[in-house]
N, C-alpha and C positions, 0 to 999 in steps of 0.2 A: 266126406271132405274135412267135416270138423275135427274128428279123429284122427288125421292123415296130418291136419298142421299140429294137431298135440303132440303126435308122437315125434315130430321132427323139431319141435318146439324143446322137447324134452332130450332127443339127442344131443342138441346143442349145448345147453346146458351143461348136461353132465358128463359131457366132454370139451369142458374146458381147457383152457391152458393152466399147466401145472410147470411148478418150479423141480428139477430132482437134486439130490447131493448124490455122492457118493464117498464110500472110504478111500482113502489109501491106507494101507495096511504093512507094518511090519511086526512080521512073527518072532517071536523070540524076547529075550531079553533086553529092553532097553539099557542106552550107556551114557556117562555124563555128559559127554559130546553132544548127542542127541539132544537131551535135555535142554545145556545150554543152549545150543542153535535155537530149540522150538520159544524160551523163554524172551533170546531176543527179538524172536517176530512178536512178542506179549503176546502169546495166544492164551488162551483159558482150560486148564488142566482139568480132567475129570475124570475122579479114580473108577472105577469100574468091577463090581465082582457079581454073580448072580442075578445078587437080591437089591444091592443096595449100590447108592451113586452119589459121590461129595464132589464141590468142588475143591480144588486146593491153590491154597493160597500162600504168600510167604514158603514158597519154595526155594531152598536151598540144598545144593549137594553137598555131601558129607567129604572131608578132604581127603579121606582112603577111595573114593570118586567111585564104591561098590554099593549106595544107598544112596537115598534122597530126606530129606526133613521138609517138612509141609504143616501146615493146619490145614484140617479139615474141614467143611463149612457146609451148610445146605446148597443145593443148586438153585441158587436164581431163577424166576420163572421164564427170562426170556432164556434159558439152557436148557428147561422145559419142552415149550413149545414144538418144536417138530418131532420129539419122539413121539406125541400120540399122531401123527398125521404120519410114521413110519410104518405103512401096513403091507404084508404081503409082499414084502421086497420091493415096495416099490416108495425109497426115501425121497419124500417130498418136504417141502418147505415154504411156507409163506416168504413174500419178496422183503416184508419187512422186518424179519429175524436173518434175513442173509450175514447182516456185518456180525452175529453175533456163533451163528452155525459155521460159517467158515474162517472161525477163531477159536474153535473148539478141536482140545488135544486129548482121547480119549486113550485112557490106561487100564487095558484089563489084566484082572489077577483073580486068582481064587478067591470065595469068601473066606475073610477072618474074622472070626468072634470077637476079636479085639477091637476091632475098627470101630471109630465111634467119629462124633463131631468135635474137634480137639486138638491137640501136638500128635504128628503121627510119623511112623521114620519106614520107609518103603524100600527094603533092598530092592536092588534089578533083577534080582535075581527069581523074584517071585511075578514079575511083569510075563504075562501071556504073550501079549501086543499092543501094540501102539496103534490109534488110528488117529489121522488128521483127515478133514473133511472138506470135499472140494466139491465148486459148481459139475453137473454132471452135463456137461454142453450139450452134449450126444442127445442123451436122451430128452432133454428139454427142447430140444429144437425139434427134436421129430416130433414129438406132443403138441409143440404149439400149431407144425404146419399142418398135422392130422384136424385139430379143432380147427383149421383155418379154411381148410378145406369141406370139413361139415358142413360147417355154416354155409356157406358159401352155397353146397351143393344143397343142403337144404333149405337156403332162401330158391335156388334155382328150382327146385322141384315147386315148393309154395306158390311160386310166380307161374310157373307154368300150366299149373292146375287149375288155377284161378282165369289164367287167361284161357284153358281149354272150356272150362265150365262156362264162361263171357261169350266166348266164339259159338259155344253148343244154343246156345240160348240169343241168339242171332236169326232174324229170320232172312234169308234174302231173296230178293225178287229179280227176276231177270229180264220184266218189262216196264 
């Protein structure tokens, strides 16, 4: 019995409710257009290549509207945060980095040796894709009602063994 409420003890647990993101994703070459739009929602740009990942700040398009100018910066820790909790395809997110994860504008490109933390000029031409990152409903609602339903069935099981083991341990008389 002891073992029978650990293990559902522990079910619960580590199936908690989790938060998911997801990308949206455009392939190809980003355009000014783009750009401007993403900068007037103030999102938080992060250049993207392999190895390595800045943020950039002081972004400006170039007036031939075929490059970008930026500084590049370290990433803040809360920009940190969810990519180690991104395992296995399955991107999750603490609830208290939300305002900061779905303000983030991800720019992937090849690595350049050049690239450092600095003034740095980004044609579109070298952009892979663009991801912007959004609450994943879908998948978070089914996660929380799946934990919801655990618990739940394993308080019900607990309750019931307990009362089966109360009721065994009963003696009754019929005179």
């Amino acid at each position: 019995m002891k073992n029978l409420c650990i293990i559902l003890l522990a079910t619960v647990i580590f199936s908690s409710c989790s938060n998911f993101y997801k990308a949206v994703t455009t392939i190809g070459h980003s355009n000014a257009a783009d750009l401007e739009e993403l900068k007037r929602q103030q999102k938080y740009f992060i250049l993207r290549d392999n190895s390595m990942a800045y943020g950039m700040t002081n972004i400006s398009v170039n007036p031939d509207g075929k490059s970008v100018q930026c500084d590049l910066v370290s990433l803040p820790d809360q920009h940190l945060t969810h990519a180690s909790k991104a395992v296995a395809d399955k991107p999750k997110y603490d609830k208290v980095y939300a305002d900061y994860i779905f303000n983030e504008v991800h720019i992937y490109t090849n690595p350049d040796s050049s690239r450092a933390p600095g003034h740095y000029t980004l044609p579109f031409s070298d952009v892979l894709k663009t991801e912007v990152l959004q609450k994943d409903t879908v998948r978070t609602r089914r996660n929380h009602i799946r934990s919801v339903l655990l618990g739940v069935g394993g308080t019900v099981v607990v309750v019931g063994a307990i009362g089966a083991i109360a009721l065994s341990n009963l003696t009754f008389s019929l005179y």
